[in-house]
DRENVO-286255 format. One line per field, with one value per residue (C-alpha): residue number from 0; residue in one letter; y, z, x. Coordinates in Angstrom, 2 decimals. Layout:
N
num	NUM	...
residu	a	...
c2	Y	...
c3	Z	...
c1	X	...
This chain:
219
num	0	1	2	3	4	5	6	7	8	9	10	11	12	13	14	15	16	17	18	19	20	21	22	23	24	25	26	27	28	29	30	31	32	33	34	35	36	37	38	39	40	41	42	43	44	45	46	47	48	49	50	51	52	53	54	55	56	57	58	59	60	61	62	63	64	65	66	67	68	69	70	71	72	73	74	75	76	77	78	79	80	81	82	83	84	85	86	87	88	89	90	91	92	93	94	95	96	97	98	99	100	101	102	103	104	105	106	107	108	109	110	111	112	113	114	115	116	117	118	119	120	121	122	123	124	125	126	127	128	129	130	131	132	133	134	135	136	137	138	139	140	141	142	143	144	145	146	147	148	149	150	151	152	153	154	155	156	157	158	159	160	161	162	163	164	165	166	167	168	169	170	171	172	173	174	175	176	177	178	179	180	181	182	183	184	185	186	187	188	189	190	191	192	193	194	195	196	197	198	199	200	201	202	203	204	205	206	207	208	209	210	211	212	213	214	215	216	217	218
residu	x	x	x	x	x	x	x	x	x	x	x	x	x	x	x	x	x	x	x	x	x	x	x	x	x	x	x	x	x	x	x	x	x	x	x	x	x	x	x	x	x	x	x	x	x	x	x	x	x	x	x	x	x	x	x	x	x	x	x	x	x	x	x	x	x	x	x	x	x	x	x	x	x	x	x	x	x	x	x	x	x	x	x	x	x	x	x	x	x	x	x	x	x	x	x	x	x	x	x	x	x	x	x	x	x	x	x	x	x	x	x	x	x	x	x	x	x	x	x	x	x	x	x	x	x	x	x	x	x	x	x	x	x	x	x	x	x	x	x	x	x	x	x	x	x	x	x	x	x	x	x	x	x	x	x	x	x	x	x	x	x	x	x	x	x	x	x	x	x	x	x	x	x	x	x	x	x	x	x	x	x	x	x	x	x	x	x	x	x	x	x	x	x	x	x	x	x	x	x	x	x	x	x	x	x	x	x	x	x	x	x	x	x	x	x	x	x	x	x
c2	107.94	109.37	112.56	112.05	110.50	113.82	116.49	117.29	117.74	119.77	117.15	114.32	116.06	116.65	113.05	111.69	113.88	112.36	108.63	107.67	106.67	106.06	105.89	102.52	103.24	106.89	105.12	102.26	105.13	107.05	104.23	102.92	106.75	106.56	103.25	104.40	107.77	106.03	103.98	106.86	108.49	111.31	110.98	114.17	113.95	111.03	112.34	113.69	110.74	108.36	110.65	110.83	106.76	107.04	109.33	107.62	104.21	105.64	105.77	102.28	99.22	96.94	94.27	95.91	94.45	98.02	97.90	94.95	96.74	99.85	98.15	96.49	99.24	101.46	98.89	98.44	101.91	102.49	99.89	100.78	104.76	103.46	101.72	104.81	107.47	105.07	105.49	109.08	109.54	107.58	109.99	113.16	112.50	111.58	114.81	117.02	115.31	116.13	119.63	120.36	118.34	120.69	123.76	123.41	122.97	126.58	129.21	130.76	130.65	131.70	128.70	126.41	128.02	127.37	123.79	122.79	124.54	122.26	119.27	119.83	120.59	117.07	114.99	116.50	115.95	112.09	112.35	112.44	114.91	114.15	114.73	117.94	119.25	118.75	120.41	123.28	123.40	123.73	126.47	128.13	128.07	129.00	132.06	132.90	132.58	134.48	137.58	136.40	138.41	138.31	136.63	133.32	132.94	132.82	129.95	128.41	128.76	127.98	124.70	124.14	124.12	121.76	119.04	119.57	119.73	116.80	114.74	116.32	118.44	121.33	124.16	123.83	123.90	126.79	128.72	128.45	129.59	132.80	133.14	133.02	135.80	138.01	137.74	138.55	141.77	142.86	141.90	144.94	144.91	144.75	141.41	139.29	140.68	139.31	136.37	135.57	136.62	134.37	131.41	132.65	132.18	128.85	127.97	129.32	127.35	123.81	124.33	125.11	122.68	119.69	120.85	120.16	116.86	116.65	117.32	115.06	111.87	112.73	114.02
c3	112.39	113.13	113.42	110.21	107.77	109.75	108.34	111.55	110.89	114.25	116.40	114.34	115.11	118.69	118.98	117.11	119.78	122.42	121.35	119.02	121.62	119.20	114.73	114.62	115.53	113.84	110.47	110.83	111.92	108.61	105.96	107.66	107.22	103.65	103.31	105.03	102.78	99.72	100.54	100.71	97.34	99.09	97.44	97.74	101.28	101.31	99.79	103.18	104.84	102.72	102.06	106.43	106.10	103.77	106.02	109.02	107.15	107.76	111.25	111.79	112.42	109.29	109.28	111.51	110.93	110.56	106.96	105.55	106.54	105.10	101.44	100.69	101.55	99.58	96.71	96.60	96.60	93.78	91.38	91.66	91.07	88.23	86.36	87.26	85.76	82.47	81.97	82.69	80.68	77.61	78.21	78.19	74.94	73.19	74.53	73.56	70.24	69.55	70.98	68.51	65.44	66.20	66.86	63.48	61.43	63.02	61.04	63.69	64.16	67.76	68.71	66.97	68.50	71.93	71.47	69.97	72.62	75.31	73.34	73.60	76.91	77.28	75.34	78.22	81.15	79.47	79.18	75.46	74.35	70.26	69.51	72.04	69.95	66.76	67.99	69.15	65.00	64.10	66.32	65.04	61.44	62.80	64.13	60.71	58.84	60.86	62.03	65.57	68.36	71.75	73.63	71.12	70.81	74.48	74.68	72.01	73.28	76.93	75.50	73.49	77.10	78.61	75.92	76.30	79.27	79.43	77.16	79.34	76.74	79.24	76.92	74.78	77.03	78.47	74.66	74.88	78.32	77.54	74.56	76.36	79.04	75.76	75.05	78.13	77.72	74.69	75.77	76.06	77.35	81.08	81.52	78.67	80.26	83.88	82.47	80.44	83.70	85.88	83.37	83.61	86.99	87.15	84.34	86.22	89.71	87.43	85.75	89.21	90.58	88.14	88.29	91.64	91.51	88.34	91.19	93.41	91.64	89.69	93.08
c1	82.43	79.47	80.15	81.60	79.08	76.65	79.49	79.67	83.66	84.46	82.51	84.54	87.75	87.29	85.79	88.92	91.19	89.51	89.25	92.25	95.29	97.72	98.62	97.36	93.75	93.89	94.67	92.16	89.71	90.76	90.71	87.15	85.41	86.61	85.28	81.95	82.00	82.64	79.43	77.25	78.30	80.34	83.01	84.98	84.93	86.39	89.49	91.06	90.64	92.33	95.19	95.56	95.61	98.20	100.33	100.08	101.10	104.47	104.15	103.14	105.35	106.39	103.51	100.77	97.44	96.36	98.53	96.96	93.69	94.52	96.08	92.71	90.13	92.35	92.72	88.73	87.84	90.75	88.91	85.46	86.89	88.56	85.40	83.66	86.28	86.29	82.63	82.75	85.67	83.53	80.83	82.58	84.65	81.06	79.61	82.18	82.25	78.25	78.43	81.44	79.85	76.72	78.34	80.27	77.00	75.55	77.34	79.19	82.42	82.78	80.15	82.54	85.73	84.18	82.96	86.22	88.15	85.84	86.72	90.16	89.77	87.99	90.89	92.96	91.09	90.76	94.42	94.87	97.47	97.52	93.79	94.34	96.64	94.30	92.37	94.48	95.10	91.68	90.85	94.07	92.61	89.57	91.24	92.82	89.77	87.85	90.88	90.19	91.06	93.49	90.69	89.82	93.70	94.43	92.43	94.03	97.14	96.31	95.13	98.20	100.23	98.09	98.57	102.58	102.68	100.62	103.29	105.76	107.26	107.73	109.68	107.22	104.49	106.38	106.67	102.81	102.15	104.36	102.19	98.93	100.54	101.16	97.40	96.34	98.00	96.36	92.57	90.79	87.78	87.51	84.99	87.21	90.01	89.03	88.04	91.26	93.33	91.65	92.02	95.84	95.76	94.32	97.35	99.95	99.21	98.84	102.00	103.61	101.82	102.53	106.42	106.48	104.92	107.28	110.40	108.82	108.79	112.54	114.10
């Protein structure tokens, strides 16, 4: 654990190797880091550790002590992560909504386009679909107005799959994906054009990644 809370990963792993006898103690060992990391605000790394905890759970006889241990470390460190992702939620739905209000008074429309299209961004990541897809219909008329081009649409329509996809309305998540790969064709200039392709990218691995998870819990 020391080695641990130091980042000192390799000397945690070869000090883990050398110590742990058995699933048991390499699960208690797991869930206690976490506990320890959680403590000290390092949060991310705290991630791999709970997630081993949870594997090796399956390992372990039905009522090991270990269990019980495991089930309220994880249940604590789920609460105070949920208080925390409400108020950060709160926060970045009333940011998005002052940068967009702003944007909207400056005159241009490509400021606008871009603070709406964070907004939307922000009802997803807050895991509101309907106001997403608002929003997806004001940047489309913002487009129209203003004869936008490949790039401002993409975005738009990247958006658009995210909110189905996030109310699990996959073909027409998919309609929109194909429509954002169609944009990405016609962009132009070489840095939009990177740009747009590596936002493709990133769209393509979520919607392959939440299908499998889709799979996953329906298999």
């Amino acid at each position: 654990m020391i080695h641990t809370c130091a980042g000192q990963e390799a000397e945690a792993t070869d000090a883990f190797a050398a110590g742990v006898r058995n699933a048991g103690e390499h699960c208690r060992m797991s869930v206690i880091c976490a506990q320890m990391l959680v403590a000290r605000r390092e949060l991310i790394r705290a991630v791999p550790h709970l997630e081993k905890a949870a594997e090796l759970c399956a390992e372990l006889p039905a009522g090991d002590e270990v269990l019980t241990q495991v089930a309220a470390i994880g249940a604590n460190i789920a609460r105070n992560a949920e208080a925390t992702l409400t108020s950060a939620r709160n926060l970045l739905l009333a940011a998005d909504a002052a940068s967009a209000a702003a944007c909207a008074r400056l005159g241009d429309w490509r400021s606008e386009h871009k603070a709406l299209f964070q907004q939307g961004r922000g009802f997803v990541a807050a895991g509101r679909p309907v106001p997403a897809l608002g929003v997806v219909q004001r940047l489309m008329a913002l487009e129209e107005a203003n004869q936008a081009g490949p790039v401002e649409r993409f975005f738009s329509a990247s958006l658009a799959c995210r909110a189905q996809m996030l109310r699990g309305q996959m073909k027409v998540a998919a309609g929109a994906y194909q429509a954002c790969r169609d944009l990405a064709g016609q962009v132009e200039d070489a840095k939009a054009r990177e740009m747009v392709e590596k936002a493709l990218t990133r769209l393509t691995d979520d919607l392959a990644a939440d299908k499998a998870e889709r799979d996953r819990w329906q298999g």
